[in-house]
BAZANU-262221 format. One record per residue: residue in one letter; chain; x, y, z of N, C-alpha, C in turn. Coordinates in Angstrom, 1 decimal. Atoms other than C-alpha are relative to their C-alpha. Layout:
BEGIN
<node><r>A</r><c>A</c><n_east>X</n_east><n_north>Y</n_north><n_up>Z</n_up><ca_east>X</ca_east><ca_north>Y</ca_north><ca_up>Z</ca_up><c_east>X</c_east><c_north>Y</c_north><c_up>Z</c_up></node>
...
end
This chain:
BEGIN
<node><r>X</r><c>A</c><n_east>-0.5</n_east><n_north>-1.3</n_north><n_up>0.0</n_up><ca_east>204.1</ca_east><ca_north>247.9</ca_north><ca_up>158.6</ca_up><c_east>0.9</c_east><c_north>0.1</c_north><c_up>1.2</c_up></node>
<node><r>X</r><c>A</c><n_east>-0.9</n_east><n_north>0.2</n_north><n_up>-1.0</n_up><ca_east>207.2</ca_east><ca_north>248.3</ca_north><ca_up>160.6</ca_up><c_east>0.0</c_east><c_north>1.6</c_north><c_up>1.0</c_up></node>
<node><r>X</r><c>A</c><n_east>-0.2</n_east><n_north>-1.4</n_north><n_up>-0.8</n_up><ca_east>207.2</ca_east><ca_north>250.6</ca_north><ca_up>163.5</ca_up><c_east>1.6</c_east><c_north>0.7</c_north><c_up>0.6</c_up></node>
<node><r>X</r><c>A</c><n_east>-1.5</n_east><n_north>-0.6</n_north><n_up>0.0</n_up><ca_east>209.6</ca_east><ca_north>253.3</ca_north><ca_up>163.1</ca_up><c_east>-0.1</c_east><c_north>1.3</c_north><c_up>1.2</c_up></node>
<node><r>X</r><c>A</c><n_east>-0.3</n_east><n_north>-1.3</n_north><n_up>-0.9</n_up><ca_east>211.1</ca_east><ca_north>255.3</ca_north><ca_up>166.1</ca_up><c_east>-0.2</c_east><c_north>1.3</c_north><c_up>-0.1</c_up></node>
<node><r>X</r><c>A</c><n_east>0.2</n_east><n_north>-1.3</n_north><n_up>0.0</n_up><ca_east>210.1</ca_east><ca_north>258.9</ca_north><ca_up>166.3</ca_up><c_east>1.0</c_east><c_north>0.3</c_north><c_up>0.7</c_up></node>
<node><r>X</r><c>A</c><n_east>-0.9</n_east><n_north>-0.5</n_north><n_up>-0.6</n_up><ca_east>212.7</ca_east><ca_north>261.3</ca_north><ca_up>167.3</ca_up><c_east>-0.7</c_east><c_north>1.1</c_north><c_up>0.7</c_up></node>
<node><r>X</r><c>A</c><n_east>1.1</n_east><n_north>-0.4</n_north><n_up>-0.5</n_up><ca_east>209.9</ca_east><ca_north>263.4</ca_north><ca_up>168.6</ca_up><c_east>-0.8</c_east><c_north>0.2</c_north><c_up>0.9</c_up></node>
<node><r>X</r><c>A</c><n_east>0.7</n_east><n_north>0.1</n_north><n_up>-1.2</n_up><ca_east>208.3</ca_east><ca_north>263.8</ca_north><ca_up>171.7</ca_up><c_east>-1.5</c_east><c_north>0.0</c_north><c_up>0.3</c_up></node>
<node><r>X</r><c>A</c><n_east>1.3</n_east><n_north>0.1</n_north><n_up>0.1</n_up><ca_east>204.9</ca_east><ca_north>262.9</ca_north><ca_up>171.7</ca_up><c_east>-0.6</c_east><c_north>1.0</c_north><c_up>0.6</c_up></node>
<node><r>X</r><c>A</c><n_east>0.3</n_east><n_north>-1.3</n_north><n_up>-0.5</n_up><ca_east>202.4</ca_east><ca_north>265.7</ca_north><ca_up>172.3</ca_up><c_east>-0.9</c_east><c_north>-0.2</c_north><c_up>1.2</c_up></node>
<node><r>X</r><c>A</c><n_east>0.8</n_east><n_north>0.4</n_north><n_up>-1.1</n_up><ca_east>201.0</ca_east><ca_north>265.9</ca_north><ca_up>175.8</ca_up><c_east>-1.5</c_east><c_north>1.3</c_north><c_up>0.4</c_up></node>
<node><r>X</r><c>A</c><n_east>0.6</n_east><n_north>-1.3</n_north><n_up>-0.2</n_up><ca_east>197.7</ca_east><ca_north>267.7</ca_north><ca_up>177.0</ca_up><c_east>0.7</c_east><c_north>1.3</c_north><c_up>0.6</c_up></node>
<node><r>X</r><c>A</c><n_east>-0.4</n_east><n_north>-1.5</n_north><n_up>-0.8</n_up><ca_east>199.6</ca_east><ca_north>270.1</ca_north><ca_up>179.2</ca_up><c_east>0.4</c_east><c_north>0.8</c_north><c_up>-1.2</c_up></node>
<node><r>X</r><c>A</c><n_east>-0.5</n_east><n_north>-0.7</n_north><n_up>1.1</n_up><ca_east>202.1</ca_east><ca_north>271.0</ca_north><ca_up>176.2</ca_up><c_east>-1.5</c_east><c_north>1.2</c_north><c_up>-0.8</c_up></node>
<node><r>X</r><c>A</c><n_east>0.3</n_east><n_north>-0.5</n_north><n_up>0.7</n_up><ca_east>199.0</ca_east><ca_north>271.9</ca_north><ca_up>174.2</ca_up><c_east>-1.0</c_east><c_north>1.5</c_north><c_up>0.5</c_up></node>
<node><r>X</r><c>A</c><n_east>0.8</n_east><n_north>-1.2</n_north><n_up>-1.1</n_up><ca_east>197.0</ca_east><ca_north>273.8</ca_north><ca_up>177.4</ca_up><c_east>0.7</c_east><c_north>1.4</c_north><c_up>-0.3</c_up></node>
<node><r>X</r><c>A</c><n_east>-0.7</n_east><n_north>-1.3</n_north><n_up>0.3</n_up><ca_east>200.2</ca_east><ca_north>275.9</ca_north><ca_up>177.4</ca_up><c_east>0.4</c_east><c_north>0.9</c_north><c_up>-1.3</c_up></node>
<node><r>X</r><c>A</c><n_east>0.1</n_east><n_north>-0.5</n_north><n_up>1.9</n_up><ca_east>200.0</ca_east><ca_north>276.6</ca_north><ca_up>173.6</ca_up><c_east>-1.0</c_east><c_north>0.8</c_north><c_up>0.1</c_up></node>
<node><r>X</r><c>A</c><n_east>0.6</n_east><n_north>-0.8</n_north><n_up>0.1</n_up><ca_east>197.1</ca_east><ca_north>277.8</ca_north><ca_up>173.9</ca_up><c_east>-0.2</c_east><c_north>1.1</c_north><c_up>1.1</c_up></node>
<node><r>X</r><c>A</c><n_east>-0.5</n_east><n_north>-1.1</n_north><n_up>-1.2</n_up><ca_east>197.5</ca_east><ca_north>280.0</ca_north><ca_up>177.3</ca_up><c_east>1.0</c_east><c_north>1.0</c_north><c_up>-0.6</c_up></node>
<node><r>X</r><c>A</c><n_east>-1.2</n_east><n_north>-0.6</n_north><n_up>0.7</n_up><ca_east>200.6</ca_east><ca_north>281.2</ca_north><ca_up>174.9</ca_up><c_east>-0.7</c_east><c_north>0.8</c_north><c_up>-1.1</c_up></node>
<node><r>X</r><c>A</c><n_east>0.3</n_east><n_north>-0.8</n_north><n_up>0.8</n_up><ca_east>198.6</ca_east><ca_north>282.5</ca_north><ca_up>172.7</ca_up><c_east>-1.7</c_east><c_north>1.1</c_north><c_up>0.5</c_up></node>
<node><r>X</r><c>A</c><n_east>1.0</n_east><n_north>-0.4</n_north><n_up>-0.6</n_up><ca_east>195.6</ca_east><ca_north>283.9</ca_north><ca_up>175.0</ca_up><c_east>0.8</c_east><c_north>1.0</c_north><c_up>0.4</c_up></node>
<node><r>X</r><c>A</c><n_east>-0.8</n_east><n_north>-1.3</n_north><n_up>-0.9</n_up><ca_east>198.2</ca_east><ca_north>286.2</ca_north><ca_up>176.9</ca_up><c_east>0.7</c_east><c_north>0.7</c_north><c_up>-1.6</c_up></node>
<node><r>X</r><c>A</c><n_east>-1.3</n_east><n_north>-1.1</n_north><n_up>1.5</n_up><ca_east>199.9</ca_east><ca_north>287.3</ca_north><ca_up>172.9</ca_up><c_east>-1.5</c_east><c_north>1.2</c_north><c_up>-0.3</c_up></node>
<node><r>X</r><c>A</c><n_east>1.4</n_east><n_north>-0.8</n_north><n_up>0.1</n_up><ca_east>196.0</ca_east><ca_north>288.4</ca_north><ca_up>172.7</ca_up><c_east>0.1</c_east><c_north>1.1</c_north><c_up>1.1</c_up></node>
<node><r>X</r><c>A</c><n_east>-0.3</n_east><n_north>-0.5</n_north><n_up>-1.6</n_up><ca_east>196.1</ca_east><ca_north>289.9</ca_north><ca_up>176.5</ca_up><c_east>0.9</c_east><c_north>1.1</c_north><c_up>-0.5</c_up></node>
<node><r>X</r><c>A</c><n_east>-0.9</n_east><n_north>-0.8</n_north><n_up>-0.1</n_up><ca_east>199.0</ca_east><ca_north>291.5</ca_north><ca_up>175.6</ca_up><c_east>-0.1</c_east><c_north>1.6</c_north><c_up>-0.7</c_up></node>
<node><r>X</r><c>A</c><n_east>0.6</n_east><n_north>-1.4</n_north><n_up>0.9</n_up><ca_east>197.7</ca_east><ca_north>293.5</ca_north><ca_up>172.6</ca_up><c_east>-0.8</c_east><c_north>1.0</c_north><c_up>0.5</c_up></node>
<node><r>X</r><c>A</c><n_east>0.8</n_east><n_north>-0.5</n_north><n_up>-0.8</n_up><ca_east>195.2</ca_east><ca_north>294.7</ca_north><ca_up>174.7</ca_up><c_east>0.1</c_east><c_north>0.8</c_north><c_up>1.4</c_up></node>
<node><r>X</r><c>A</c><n_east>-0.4</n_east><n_north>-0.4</n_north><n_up>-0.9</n_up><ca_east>196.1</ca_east><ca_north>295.2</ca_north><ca_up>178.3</ca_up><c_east>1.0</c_east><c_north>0.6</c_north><c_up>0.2</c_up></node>
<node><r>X</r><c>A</c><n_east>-1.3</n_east><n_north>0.1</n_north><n_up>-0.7</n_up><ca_east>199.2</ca_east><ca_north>294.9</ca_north><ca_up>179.8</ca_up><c_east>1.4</c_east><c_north>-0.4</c_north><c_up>-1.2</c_up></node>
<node><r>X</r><c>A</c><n_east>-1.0</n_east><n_north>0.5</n_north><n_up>1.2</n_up><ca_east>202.2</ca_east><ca_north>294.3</ca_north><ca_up>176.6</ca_up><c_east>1.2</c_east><c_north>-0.5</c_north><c_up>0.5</c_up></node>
<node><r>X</r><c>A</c><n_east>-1.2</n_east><n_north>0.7</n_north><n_up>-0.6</n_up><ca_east>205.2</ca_east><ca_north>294.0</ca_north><ca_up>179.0</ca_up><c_east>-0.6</c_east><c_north>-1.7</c_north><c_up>1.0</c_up></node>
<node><r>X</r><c>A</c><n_east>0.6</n_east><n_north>1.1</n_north><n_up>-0.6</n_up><ca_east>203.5</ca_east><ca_north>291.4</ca_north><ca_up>181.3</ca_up><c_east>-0.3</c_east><c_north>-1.3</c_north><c_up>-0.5</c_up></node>
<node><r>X</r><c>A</c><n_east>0.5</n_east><n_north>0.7</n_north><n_up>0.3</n_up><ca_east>201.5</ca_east><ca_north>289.5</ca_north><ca_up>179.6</ca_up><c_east>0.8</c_east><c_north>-0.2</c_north><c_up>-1.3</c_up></node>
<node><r>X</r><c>A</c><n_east>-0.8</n_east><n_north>0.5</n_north><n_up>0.8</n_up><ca_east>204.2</ca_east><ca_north>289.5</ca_north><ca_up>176.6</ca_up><c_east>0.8</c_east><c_north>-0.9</c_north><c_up>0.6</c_up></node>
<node><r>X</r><c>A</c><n_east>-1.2</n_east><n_north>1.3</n_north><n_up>-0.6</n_up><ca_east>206.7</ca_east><ca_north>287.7</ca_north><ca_up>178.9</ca_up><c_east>-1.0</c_east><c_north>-1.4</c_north><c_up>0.1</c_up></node>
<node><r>X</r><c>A</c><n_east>0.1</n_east><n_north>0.9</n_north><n_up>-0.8</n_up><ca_east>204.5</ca_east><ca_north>285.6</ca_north><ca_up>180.4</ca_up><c_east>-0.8</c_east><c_north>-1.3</c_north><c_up>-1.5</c_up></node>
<node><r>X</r><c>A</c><n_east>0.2</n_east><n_north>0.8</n_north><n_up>1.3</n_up><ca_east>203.1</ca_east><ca_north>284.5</ca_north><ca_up>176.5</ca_up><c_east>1.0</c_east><c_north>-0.8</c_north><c_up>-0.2</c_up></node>
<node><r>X</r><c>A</c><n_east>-1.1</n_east><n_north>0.7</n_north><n_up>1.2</n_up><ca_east>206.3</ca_east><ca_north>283.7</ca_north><ca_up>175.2</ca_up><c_east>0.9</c_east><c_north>-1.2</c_north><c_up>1.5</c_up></node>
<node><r>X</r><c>A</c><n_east>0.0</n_east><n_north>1.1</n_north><n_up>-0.8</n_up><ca_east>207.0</ca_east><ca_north>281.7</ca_north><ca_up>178.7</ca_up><c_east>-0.7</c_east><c_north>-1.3</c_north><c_up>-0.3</c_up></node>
<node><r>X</r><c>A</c><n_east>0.8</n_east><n_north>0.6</n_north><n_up>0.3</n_up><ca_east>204.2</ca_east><ca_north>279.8</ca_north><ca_up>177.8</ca_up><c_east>0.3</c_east><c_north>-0.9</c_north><c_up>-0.9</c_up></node>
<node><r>X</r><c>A</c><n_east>-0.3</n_east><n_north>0.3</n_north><n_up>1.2</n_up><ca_east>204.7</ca_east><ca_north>279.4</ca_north><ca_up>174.4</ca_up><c_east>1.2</c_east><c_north>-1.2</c_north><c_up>-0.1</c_up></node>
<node><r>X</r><c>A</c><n_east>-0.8</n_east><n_north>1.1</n_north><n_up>0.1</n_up><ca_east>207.9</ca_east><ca_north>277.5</ca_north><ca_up>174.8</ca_up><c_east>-0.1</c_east><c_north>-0.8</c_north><c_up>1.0</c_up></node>
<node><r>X</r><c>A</c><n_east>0.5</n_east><n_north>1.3</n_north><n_up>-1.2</n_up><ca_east>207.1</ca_east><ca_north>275.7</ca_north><ca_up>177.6</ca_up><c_east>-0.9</c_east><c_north>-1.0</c_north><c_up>-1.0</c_up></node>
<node><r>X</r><c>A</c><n_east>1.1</n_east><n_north>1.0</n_north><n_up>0.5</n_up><ca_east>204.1</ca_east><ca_north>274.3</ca_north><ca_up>175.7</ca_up><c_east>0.9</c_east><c_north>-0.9</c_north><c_up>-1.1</c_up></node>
<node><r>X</r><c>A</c><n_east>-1.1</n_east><n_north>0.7</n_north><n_up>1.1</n_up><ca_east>207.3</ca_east><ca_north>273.9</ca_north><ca_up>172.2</ca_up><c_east>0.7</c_east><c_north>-1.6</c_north><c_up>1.0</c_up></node>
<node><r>X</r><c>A</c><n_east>-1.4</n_east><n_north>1.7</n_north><n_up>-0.3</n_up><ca_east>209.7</ca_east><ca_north>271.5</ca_north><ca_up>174.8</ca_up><c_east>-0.9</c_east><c_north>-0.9</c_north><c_up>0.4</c_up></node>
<node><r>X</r><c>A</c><n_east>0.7</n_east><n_north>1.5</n_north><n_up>-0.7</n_up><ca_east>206.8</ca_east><ca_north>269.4</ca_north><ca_up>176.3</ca_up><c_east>-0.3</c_east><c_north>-0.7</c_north><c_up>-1.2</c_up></node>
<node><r>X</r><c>A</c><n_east>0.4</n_east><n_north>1.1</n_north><n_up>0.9</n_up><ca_east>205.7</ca_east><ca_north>268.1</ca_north><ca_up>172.8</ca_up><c_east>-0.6</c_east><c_north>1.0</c_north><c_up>-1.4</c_up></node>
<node><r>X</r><c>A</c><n_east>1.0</n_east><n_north>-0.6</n_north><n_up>1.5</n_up><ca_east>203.5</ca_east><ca_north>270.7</ca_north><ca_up>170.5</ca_up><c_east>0.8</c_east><c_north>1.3</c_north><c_up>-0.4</c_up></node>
<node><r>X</r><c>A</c><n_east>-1.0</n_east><n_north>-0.9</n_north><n_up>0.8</n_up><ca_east>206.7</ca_east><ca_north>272.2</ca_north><ca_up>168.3</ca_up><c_east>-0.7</c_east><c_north>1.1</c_north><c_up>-0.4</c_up></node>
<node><r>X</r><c>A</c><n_east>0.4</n_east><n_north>-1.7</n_north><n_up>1.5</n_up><ca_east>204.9</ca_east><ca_north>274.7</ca_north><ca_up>165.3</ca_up><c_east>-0.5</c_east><c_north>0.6</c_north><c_up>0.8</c_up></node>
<node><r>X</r><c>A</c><n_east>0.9</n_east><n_north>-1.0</n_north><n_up>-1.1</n_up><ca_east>202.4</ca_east><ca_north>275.8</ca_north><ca_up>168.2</ca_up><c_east>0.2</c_east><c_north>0.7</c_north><c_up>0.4</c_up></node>
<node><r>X</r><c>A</c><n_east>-0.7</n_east><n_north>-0.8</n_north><n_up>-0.9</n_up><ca_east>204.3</ca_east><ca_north>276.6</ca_north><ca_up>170.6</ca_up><c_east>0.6</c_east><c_north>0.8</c_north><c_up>-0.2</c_up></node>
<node><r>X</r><c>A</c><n_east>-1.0</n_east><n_north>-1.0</n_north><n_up>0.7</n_up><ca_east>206.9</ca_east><ca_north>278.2</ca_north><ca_up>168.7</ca_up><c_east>-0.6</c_east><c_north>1.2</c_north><c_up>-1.1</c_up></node>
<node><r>X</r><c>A</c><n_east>0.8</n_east><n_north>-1.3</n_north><n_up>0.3</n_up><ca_east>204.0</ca_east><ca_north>280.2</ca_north><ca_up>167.1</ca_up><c_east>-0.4</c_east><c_north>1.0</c_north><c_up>1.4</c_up></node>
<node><r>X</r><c>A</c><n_east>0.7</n_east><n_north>-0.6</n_north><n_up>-1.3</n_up><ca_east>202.2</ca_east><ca_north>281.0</ca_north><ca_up>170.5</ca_up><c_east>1.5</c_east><c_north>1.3</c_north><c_up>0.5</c_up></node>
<node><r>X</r><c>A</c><n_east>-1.2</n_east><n_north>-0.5</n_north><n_up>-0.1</n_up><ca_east>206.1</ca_east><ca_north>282.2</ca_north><ca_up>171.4</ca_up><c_east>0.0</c_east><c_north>1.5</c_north><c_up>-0.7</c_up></node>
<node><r>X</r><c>A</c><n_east>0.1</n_east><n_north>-0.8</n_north><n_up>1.0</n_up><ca_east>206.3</ca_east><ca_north>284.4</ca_north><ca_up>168.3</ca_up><c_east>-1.5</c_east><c_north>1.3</c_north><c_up>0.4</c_up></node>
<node><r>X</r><c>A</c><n_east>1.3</n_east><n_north>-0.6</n_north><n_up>0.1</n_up><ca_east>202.8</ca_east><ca_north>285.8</ca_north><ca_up>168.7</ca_up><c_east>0.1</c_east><c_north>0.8</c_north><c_up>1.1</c_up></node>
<node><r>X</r><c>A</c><n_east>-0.3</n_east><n_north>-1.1</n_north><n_up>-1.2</n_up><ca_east>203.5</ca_east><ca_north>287.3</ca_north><ca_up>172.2</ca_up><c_east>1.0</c_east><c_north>1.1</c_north><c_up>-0.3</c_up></node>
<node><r>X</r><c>A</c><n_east>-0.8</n_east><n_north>-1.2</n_north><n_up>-0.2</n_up><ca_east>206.3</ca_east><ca_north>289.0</ca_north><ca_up>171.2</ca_up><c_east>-0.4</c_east><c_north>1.2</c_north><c_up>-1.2</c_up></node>
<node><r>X</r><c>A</c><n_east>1.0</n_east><n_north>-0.6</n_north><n_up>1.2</n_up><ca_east>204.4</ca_east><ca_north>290.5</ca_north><ca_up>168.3</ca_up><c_east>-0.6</c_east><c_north>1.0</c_north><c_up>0.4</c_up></node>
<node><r>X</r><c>A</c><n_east>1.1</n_east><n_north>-1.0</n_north><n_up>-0.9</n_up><ca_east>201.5</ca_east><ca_north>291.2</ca_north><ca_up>170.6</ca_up><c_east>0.5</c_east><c_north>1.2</c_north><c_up>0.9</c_up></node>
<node><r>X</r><c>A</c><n_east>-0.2</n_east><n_north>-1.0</n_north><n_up>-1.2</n_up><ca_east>203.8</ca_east><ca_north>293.0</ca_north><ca_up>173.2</ca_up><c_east>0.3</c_east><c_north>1.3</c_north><c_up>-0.6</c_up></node>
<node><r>X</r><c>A</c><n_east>0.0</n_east><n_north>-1.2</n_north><n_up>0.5</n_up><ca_east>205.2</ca_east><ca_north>294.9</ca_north><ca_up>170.6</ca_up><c_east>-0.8</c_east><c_north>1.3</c_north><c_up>-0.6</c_up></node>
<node><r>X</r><c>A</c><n_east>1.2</n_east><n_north>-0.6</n_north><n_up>0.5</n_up><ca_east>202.2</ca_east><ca_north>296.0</ca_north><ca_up>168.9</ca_up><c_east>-0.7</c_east><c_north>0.7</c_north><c_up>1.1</c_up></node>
<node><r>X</r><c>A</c><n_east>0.8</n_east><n_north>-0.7</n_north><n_up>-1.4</n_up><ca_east>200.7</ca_east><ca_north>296.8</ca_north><ca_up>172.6</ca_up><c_east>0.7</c_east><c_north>1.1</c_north><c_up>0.0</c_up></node>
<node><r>X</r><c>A</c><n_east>-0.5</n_east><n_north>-0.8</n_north><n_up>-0.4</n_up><ca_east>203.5</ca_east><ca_north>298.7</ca_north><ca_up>173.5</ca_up><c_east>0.0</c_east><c_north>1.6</c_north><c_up>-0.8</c_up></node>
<node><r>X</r><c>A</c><n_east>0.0</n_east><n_north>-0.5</n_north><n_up>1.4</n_up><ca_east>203.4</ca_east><ca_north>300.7</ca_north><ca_up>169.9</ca_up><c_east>-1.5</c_east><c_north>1.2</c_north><c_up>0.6</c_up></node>
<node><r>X</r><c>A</c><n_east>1.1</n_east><n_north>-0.8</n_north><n_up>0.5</n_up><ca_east>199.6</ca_east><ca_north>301.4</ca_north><ca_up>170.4</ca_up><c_east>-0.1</c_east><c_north>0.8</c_north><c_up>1.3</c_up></node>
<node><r>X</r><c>A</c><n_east>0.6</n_east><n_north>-0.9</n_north><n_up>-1.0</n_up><ca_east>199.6</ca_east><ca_north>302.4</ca_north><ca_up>174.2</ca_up><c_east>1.3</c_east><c_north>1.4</c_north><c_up>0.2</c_up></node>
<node><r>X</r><c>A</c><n_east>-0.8</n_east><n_north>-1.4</n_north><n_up>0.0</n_up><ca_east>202.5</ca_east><ca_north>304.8</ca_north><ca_up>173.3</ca_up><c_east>-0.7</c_east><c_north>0.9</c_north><c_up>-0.5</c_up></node>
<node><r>X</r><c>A</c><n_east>0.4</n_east><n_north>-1.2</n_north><n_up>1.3</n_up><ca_east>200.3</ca_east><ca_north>306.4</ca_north><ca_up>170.3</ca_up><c_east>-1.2</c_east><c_north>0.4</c_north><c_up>1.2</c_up></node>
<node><r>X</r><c>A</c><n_east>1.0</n_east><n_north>-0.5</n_north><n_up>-0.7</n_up><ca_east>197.7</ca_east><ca_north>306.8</ca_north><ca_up>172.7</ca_up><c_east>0.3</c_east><c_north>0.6</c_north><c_up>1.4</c_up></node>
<node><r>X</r><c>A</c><n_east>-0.2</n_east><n_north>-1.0</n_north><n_up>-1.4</n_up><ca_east>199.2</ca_east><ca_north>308.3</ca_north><ca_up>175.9</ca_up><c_east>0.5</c_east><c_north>1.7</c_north><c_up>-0.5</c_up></node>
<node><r>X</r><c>A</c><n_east>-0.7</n_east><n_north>-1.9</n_north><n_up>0.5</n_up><ca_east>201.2</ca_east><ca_north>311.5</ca_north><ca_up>173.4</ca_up><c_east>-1.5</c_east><c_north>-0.3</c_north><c_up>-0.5</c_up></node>
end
C-alpha cells in the first residue's frame, strides 16, 4: 500500500485541548458572560481549526457565536 501525502495537518493534542476550551466557553457563554466568553470561544475555536482539528474547531467557533448570541438574547429578556 503506497503512502499517499496528506494535504492536511495532522491533529495535535493542543489543537484538540483548544477545541474543546472552544466549546466550554460557547457553554460559559450561554450562561454567564456572552460578550466575553463568546470572543474568547470562537478565539479558541479556530486556533484549535489551524493547529490540525478542522470540523471541531470550526464547530467549537460556530458554537460560541451561537452561545453569545443566545446569552445576549436571554440576559436582555431578563433584565426588561
Amino acid at each position: 500500500m503506497a503512502d499517499l501525502p496528506s494535504t492536511a495537518r495532522p491533529r495535535a493534542n493542543a489543537a484538540r485541548i483548544l477545541t474543546i476550551v472552544g466549546f466550554v466557553f460557547a457553554v460559559l457563554a450561554l450562561l454567564i458572560s456572552p460578550i466575553i466568553f463568546g470572543v474568547l470561544g470562537i478565539v479558541a475555536g479556530i486556533v484549535g481549526a489551524v493547529l490540525g482539528d478542522k470540523p471541531l474547531g470550526w464547530y467549537a467557533a460556530a458554537a460560541s457565536v451561537v452561545g453569545a448570541i443566545i446569552g445576549t438574547v436571554i440576559a436582555a429578556a431578563l433584565l426588561n
